[in-house]
Structure formats: structure tokens, C-alpha cells
Kinemage of the C-alpha trace (Angstrom):
@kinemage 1
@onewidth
@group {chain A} dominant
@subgroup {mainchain}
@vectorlist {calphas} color= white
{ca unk a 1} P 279.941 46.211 190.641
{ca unk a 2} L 277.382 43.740 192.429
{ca unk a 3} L 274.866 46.327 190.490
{ca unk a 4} L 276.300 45.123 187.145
{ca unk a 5} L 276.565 41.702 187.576
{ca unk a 6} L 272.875 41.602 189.175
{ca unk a 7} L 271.848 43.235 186.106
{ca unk a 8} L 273.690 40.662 184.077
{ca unk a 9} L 272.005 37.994 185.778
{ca unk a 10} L 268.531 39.364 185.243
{ca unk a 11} L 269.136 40.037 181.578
{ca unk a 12} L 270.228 36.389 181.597
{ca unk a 13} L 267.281 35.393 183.264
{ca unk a 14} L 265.456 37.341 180.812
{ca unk a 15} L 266.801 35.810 177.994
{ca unk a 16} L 266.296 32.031 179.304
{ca unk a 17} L 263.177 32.966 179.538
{ca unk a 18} L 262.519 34.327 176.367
{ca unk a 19} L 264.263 31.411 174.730
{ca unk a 20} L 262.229 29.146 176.305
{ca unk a 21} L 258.881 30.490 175.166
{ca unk a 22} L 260.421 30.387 171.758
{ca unk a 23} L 260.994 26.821 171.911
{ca unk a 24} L 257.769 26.269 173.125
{ca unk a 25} L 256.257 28.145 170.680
{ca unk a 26} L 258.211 26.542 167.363
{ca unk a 27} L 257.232 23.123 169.311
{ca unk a 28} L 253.759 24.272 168.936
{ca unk a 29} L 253.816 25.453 165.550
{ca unk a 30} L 253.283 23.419 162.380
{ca unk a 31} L 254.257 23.737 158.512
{ca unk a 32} L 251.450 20.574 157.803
{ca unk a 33} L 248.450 21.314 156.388
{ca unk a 34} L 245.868 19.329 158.032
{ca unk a 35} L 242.381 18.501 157.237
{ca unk a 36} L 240.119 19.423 159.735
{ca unk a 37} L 236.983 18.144 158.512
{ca unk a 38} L 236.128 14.417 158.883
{ca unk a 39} L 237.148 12.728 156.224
{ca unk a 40} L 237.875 8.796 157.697
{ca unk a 41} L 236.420 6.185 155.565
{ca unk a 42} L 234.490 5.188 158.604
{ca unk a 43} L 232.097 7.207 160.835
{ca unk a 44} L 232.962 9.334 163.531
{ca unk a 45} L 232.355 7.419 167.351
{ca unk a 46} L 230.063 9.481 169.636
{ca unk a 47} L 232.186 7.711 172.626
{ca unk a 48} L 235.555 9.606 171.768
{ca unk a 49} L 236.499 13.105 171.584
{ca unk a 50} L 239.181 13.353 168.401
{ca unk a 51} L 241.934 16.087 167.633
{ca unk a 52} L 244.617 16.247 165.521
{ca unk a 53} L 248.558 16.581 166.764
{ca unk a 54} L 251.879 16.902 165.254
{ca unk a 55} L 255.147 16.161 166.740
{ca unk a 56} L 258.592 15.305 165.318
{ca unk a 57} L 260.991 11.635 164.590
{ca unk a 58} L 264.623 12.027 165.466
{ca unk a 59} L 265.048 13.006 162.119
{ca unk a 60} L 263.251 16.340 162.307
{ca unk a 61} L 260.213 14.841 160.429
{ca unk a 62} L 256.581 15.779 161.532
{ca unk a 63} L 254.341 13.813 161.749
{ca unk a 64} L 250.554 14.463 161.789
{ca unk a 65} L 248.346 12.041 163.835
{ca unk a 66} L 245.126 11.773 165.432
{ca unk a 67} L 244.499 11.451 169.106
{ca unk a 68} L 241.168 9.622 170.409
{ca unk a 69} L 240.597 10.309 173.780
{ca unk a 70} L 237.720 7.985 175.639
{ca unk a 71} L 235.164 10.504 176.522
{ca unk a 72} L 234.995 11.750 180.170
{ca unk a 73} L 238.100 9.975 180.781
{ca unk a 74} L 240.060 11.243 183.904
{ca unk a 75} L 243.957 10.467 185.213
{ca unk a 76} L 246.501 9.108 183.070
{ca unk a 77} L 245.115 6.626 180.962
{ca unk a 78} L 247.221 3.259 178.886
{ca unk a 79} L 248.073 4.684 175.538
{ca unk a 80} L 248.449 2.736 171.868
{ca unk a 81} L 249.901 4.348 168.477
{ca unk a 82} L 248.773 2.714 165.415
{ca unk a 83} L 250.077 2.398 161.989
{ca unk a 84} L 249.346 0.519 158.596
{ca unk a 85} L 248.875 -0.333 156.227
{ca unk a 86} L 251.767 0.318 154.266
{ca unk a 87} L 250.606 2.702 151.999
{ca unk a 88} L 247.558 3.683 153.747
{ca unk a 89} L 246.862 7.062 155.592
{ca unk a 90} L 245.053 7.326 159.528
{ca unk a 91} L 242.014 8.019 157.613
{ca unk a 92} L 242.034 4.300 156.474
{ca unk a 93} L 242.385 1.465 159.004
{ca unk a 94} L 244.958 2.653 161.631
{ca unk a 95} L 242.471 5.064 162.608
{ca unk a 96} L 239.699 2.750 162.680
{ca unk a 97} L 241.821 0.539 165.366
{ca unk a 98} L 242.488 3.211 166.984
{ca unk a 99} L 239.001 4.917 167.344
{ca unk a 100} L 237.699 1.589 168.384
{ca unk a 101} L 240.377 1.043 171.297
{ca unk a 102} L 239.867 4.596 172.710
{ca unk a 103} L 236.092 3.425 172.894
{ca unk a 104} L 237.846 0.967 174.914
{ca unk a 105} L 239.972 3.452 177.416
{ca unk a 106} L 242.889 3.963 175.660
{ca unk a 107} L 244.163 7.354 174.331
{ca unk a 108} L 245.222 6.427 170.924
{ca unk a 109} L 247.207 7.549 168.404
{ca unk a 110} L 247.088 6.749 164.189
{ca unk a 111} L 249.748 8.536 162.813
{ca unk a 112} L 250.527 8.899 158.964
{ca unk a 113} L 254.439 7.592 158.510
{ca unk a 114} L 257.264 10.192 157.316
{ca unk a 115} L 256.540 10.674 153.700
{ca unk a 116} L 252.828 10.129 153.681
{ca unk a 117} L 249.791 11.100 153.470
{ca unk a 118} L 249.555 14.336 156.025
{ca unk a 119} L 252.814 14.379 157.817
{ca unk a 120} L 256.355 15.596 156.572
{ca unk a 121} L 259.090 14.044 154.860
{ca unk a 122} L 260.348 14.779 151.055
{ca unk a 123} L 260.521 13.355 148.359
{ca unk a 124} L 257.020 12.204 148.955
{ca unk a 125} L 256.125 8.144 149.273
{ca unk a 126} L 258.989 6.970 150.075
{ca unk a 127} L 259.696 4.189 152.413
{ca unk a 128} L 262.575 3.535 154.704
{ca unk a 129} L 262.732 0.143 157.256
{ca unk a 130} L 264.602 2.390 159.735
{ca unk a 131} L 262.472 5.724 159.267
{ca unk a 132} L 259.288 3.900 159.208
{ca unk a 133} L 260.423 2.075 162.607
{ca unk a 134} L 261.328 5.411 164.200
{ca unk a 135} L 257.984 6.955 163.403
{ca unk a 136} L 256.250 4.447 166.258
{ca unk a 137} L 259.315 5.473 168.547
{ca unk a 138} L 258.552 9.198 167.989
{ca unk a 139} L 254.828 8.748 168.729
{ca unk a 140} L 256.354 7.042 171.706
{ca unk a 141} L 257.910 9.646 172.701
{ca unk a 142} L 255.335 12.401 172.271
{ca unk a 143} L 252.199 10.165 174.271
{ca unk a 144} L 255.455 9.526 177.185
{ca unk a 145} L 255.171 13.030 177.733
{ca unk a 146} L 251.177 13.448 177.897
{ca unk a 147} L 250.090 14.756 181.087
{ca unk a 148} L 247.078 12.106 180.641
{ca unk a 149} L 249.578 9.259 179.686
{ca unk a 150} L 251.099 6.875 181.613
{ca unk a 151} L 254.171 6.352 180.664
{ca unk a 152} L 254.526 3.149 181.878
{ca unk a 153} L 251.632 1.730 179.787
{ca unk a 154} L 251.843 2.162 176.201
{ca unk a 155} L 251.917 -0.218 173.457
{ca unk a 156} L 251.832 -0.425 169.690
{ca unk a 157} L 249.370 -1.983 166.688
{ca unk a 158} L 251.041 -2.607 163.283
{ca unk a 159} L 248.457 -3.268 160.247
{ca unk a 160} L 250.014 -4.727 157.068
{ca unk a 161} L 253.517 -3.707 156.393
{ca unk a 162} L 253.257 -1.895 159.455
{ca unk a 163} L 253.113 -5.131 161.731
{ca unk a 164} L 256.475 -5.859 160.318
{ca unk a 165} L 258.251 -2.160 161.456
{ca unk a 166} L 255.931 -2.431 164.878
{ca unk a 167} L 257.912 -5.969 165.378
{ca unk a 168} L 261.077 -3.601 164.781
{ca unk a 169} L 260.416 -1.090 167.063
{ca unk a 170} L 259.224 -3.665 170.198
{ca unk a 171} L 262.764 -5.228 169.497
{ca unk a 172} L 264.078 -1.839 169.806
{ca unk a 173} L 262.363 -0.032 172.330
{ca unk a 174} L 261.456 -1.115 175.938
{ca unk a 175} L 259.447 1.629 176.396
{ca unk a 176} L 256.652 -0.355 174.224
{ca unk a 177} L 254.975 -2.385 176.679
{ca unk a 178} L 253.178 -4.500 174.413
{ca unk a 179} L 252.671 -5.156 170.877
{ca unk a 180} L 250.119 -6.315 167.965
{ca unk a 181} L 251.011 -6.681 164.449
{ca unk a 182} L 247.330 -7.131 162.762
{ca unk a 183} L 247.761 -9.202 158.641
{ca unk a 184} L 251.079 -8.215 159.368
{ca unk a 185} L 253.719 -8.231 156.039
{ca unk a 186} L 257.271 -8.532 156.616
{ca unk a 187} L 258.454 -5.692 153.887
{ca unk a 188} L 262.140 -6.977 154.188
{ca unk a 189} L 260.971 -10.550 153.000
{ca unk a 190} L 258.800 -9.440 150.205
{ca unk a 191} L 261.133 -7.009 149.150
{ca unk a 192} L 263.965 -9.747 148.713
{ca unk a 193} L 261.893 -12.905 148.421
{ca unk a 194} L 259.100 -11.575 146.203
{ca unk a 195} L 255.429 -12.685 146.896
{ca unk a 196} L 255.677 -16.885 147.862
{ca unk a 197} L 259.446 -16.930 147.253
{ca unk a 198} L 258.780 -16.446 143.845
{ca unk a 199} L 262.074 -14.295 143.378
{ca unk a 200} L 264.085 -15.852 146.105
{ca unk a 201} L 267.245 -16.384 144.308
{ca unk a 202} L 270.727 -14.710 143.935
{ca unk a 203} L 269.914 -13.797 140.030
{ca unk a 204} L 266.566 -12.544 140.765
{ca unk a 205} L 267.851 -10.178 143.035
{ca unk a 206} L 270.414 -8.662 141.437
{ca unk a 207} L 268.140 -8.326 138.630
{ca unk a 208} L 266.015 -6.280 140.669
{ca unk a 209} L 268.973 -4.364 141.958
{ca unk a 210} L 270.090 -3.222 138.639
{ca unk a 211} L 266.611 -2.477 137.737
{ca unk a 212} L 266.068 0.096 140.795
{ca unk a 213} L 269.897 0.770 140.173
{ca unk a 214} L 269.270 1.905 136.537
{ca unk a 215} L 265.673 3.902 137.833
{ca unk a 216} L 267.565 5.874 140.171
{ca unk a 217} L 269.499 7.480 137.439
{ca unk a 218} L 266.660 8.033 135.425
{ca unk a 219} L 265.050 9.669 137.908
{ca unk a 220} L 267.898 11.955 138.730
{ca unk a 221} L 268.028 13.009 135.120
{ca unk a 222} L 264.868 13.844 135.266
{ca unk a 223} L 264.394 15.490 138.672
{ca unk a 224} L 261.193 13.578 139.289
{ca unk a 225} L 260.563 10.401 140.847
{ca unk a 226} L 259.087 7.961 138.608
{ca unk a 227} L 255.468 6.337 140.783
{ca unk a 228} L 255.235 2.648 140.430
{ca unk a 229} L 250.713 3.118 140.576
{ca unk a 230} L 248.715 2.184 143.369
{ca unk a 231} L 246.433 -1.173 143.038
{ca unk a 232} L 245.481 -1.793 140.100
{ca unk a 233} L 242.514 -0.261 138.189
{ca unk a 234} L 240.693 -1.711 136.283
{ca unk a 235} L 241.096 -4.992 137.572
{ca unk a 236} L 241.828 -7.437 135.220
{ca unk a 237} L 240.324 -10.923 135.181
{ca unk a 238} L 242.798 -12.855 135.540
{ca unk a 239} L 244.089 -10.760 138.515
{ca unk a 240} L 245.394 -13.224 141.582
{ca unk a 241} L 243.190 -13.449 144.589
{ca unk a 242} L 245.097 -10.822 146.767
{ca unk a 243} L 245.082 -8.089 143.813
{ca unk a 244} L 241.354 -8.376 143.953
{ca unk a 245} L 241.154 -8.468 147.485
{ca unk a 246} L 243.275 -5.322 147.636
{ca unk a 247} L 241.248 -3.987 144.831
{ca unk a 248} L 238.106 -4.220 146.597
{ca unk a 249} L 239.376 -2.058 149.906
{ca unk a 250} L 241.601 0.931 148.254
{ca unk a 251} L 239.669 1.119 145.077
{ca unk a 252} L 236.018 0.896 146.056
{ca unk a 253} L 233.807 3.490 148.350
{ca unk a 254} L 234.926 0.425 151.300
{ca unk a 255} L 238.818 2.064 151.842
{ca unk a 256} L 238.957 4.203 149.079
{ca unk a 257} L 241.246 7.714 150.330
{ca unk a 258} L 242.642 10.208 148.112
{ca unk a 259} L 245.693 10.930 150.408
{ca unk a 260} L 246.246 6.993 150.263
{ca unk a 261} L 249.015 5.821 148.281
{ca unk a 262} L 247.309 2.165 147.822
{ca unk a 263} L 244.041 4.401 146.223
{ca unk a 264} L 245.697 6.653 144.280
{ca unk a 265} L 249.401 6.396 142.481
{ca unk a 266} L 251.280 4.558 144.453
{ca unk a 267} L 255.021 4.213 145.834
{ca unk a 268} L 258.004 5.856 144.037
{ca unk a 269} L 259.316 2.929 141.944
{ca unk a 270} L 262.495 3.191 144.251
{ca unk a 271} L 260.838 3.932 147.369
{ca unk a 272} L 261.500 0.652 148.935
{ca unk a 273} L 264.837 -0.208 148.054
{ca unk a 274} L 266.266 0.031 151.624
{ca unk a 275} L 264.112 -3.149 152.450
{ca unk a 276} L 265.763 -5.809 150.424
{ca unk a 277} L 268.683 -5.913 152.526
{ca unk a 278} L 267.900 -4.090 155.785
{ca unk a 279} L 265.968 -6.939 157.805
{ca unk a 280} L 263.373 -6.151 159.702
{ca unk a 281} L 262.899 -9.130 161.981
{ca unk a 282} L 266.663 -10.012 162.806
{ca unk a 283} L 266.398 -9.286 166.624
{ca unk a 284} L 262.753 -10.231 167.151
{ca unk a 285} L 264.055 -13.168 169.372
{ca unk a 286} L 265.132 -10.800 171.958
{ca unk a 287} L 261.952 -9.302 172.659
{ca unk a 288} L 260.955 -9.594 175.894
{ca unk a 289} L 257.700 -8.046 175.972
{ca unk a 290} L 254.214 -9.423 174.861
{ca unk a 291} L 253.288 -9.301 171.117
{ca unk a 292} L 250.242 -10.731 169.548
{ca unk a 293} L 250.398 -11.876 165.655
{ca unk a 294} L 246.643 -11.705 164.340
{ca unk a 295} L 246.242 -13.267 160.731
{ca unk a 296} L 243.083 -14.247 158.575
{ca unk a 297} L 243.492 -17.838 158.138
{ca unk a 298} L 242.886 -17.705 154.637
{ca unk a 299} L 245.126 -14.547 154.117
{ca unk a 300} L 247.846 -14.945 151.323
{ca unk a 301} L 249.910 -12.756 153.866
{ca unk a 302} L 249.771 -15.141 156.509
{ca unk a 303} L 253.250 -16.758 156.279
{ca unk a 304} L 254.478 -13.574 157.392
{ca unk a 305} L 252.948 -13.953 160.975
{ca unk a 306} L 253.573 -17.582 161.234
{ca unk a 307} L 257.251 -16.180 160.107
{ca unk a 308} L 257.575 -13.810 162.324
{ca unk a 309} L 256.204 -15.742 165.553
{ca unk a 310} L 258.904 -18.803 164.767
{ca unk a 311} L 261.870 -15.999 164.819
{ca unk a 312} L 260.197 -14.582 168.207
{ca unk a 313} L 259.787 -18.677 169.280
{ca unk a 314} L 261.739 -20.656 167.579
{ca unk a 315} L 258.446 -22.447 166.998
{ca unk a 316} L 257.179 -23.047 163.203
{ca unk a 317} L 253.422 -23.446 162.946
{ca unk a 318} L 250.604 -23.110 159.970
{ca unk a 319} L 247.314 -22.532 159.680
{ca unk a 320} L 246.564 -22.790 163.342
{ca unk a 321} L 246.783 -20.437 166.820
{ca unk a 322} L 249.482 -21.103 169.228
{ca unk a 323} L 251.109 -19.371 172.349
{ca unk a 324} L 254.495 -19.856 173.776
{ca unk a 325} L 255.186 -17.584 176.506
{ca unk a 326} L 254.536 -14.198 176.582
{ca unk a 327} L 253.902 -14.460 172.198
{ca unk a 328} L 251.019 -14.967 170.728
{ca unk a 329} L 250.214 -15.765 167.122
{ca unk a 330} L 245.829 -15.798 166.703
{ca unk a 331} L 244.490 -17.072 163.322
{ca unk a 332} L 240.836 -15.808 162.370
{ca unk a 333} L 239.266 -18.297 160.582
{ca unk a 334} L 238.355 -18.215 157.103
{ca unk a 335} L 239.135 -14.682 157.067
{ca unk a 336} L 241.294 -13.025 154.210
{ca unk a 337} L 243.872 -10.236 154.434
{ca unk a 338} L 241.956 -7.299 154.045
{ca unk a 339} L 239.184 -8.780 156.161
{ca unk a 340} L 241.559 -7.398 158.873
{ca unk a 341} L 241.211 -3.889 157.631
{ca unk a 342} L 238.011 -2.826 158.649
{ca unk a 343} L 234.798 -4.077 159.968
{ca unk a 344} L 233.046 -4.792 156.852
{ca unk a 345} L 233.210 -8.629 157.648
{ca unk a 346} L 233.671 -8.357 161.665
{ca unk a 347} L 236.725 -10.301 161.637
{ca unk a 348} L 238.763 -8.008 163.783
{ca unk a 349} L 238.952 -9.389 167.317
{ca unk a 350} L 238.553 -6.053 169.074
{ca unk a 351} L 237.898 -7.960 172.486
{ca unk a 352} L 240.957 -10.291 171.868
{ca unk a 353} L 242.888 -7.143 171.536
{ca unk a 354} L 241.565 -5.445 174.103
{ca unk a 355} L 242.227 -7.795 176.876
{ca unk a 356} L 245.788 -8.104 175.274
{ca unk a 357} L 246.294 -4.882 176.091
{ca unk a 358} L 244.593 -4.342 179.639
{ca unk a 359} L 246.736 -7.439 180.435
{ca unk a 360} L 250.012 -6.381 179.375
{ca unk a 361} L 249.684 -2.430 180.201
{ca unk a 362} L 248.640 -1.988 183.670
């Protein structure tokens, strides 16, 4: 009898065991395809090492992301995930950020949201406030459990739309140390208010509503999502500042990427539905952890910023820099929304962020 059941217990043993490597192994293992050549609209840092890495959100998604490790760096190192814009892939301007702060000492992370560019998620380009705000908790999760990561010091950048779900997630997750939101959009706002208010009213709304409404059967008719088309191309003349400004990143050899939504065909024309009454800042005021607004001063954007830092202060400014507490809103002068996207101009404060972050995370 004691010959059975120590037979049982090594078979169980076995078993564990062989379960275990299993799990390890389908961890490991990816259904992405990802590019391994170098394909960033700006050039590859000698001062990094780079490799790409996939891990999942709560909701099974993978996401593909990648990792820029300072060279020669030993020990567990402060760690930052980066996002944005919304639209944009890693290959654009999170990745930029992020290659530039691992020249810094941080391992960094630009991941590609659920439903984008290389990572998982179907129907493709679709956007969710919730979703999109887990995808910076799952990166979370994955550099917590680095064995060159401490876990104590990580913290998030938002660019664009992104700064808006970054916000989210620092209300949301205490694990997130510290916080910049970079010509930050609140999507929630837009989505309800339009651009400048312009569509702030009950009737406007609902006239939205049943426009989506209506699209959503059409498009289940049809089995295909209708695209709403990226920035516009050609630009017309008489195109507003920020079209042309937008223009000038996604569609020019400056940001253009064909994986990026903003260069190519855009959102699904319902893809952002979720946003117009899901809001993303309602519990900013309860964050109790650094965050640092950064906005061009002559960015059409920047009323989100100077938004979002009075529902984290209470305090309403424009057009100027201010710090109450632990929050910090930083306006670049004469510097326009995209200005913030990559170094074309050198109007990102990488030293301002920098210190930020070897402040906050240590």
C-alpha cells in the first residue's frame, strides 16, 4: 500500500511538473507577428540594447512592446511604459520617449495598445477607455515581475490621447509610482464635447449617438467595420491649424508608419464610442502620487492639461506653468502639439522628465 500511494505521489509530482513547463512554455509563446527589423521613424541609439516582448491584459490580449535596456546596466533598474499617441504605433513617438529615457537608466517599455498596430485584439482599431487603461496596468504587471526591475520604481508616460488613459491608470493603480501625460488629450472630453466645445450640447450628442447608433447596424449587415480615414490627405487649404499640424507628422517622411492608424486609414467609425460617456478623469483628484502635465503653449490641445491638472488641484490655470503639491502642469513655450512628438523642434524636455522621474522613483 505505502508502494502505491508513493507511486501516486510521484506521478503527481510528475504531472505538476509537467504542467508547469507547459505554462511556461504557452507564456513564452506568441501568435503576433512581429517585425524584427528596425523600422522606428527615428534612428536606432547606440546607448541601448532593444528587444521585443509580448505579454498579456486581464483580458487575454497580447500585447507586443519594445524593451530598451541602458547598456551595461546592472541590478534592478526604475522602469517606465510608454504609450501614445492615440492612434500611433511604438514605432512612432512612444518609442522615441522611451529609447531616450533608457539612455537615461531606465528599462523602458512602448507598447502598441490592444487593437493596434502589432499587438492582439479583434476587430482591429478599436478603442476602449477601460481596455486602453488596462494595457499600462498589464505592462505594469509584466516589468513588476522583471528580474532587472524594481518593483517599487516604475512609472508611466502618456503621449496624446494616451496622457488621458495614463491619468486613468495612476488613479487606478498604486503600483505606478509616478506619472507624465506629454500634449495629453482627454478622449472622454473630445468624444462628448467635440474639439473647443463645439458639440457640447444635449442635441449634439444625441445626434452623434444615433449616428454611431445607426453605423453599428450597418456595419453588422455588412460584417465589416466601416474606417472613419486617418489624417487627412491631401490637405486642403483651408484645413484648421491642428489638421495641418497633424498632417505634417503622420503624413510626411517626419512620423509617417504604415502600421499607424493616424498614417494610414484610420479608426473604425465606431471605435470610440465607449468614450462619450465613460470619463476618463473622474477620480484624478484622488491621486496621490506625482504626475507631470507637459503641454506646448501654443498647442490647440492644451486645455486638456490645464483640464486635467484643475481636476487633480482644484486649481484652474492658462497659458502658464504651475505646481501645487506633488502635480505638476509644465507649458513649453511657443511650442505646438505635435512639437511634443518627436525631436524635430527640440521641444521635449527630456531633462525635465528625467529628473521627474529619478525624483519620484527611487
Amino acid at each position: 500500500m505505502k508502494h502505491i500511494i508513493l507511486s501516486l505521489a510521484i506521478m503527481g509530482l510528475a504531472l505538476m511538473s509537467c504542467n508547469k513547463n507547459q505554462q511556461n512554455e504557452e507564456k513564452m509563446n506568441t501568435n503576433l507577428q512581429l517585425t524584427q527589423e528596425w523600422d522606428k521613424t527615428f534612428p536606432k541609439s547606440d546607448k541601448v540594447d532593444h528587444k521585443k516582448v509580448t505579454f498579456k491584459n486581464r483580458y487575454g490580449i497580447e500585447l507586443a512592446a519594445d524593451m530598451y535596456t541602458p547598456k551595461g546596466a546592472q541590478g534592478k533598474l526604475p522602469a517606465i511604459a510608454v504609450s501614445g499617441p492615440f492612434g500611433a504605433v511604438k514605432e512612432q513617438s512612444s518609442g522615441l520617449y522611451a529609447q531616450h529615457m533608457a539612455e537615461r537608466g531606465f528599462l523602458t517599455i512602448a507598447f502598441d495598445p490592444s487593437f493596434t498596430g502589432e499587438s492582439g485584439g479583434e476587430p482591429r482599431r478599436m478603442a476602449s477607455p477601460d481596455i486602453n487603461t488596462e494595457d499600462f496596468l498589464a505592462t505594469v504587471d509584466f516589468l513588476s515581475t522583471q528580474e532587472n526591475v524594481d518593483a517599487e520604481r516604475i512609472g508611466i508616460i502618456g503621449i496624446c490621447g494616451f496622457g488621458g488613459m495614463a491619468v486613468n491608470a495612476a488613479a487606478l493603480d498604486p503600483r505606478i509610482k509616478a506619472t507624465v501625460a506629454s500634449t495629453m488629450y482627454d478622449m472622454s472630453k473630445i468624444s462628448a464635447e467635440g474639439y473647443f466645445k463645439s458639440e457640447d450640447s444635449q442635441e449634439k450628442r444625441m445626434a452623434q449617438r444615433k449616428a454611431i447608433a445607426a453605423q453599428r447596424t450597418q456595419d453588422f449587415k455588412n460584417g465589416t467595420y466601416k474606417r472613419a480615414g486617418g489624417v487627412v490627405d491631401p490637405l486642403p487649404a483651408d484645413a484648421p491649424f491642428f489638421v495641418k499640424d497633424y498632417h505634417d507628422y503622420y503624413k510626411t517622411k517626419r512620423g509617417y508608419h504604415k502600421r499607424s492608424g493616424n498614417s494610414t486609414d484610420g479608426w473604425n467609425v465606431i471605435g470610440c464610442q465607449s468614450f462619450m460617456n465613460q470619463p476618463l478623469l473622474a477620480w484624478a483628484h484622488e491621486i496621490e502620487t506625482p504626475v507631470l502635465l507637459i503641454h506646448g503653449e501654443k498647442a490647440h490641445s492644451r486645455y486638456f492639461s490645464e483640464y486635467a491638472f484643475e481636476k487633480m488641484t482644484g486649481v484652474h490655470v492658462e497659458g502658464e506653468s504651475k505646481t501645487i503639491g506633488n502635480k505638476e502642469l509644465m507649458i513649453i513655450p511657443n511650442a505646438v502639439h505635435t512639437d511634443l512628438y518627436d525631436d524635430v523642434n527640440n521641444r521635449i524636455p527630456y531633462d525635465k522628465i528625467e529628473s521627474f522621474f529619478k525624483e519620484n522613483l527611487k
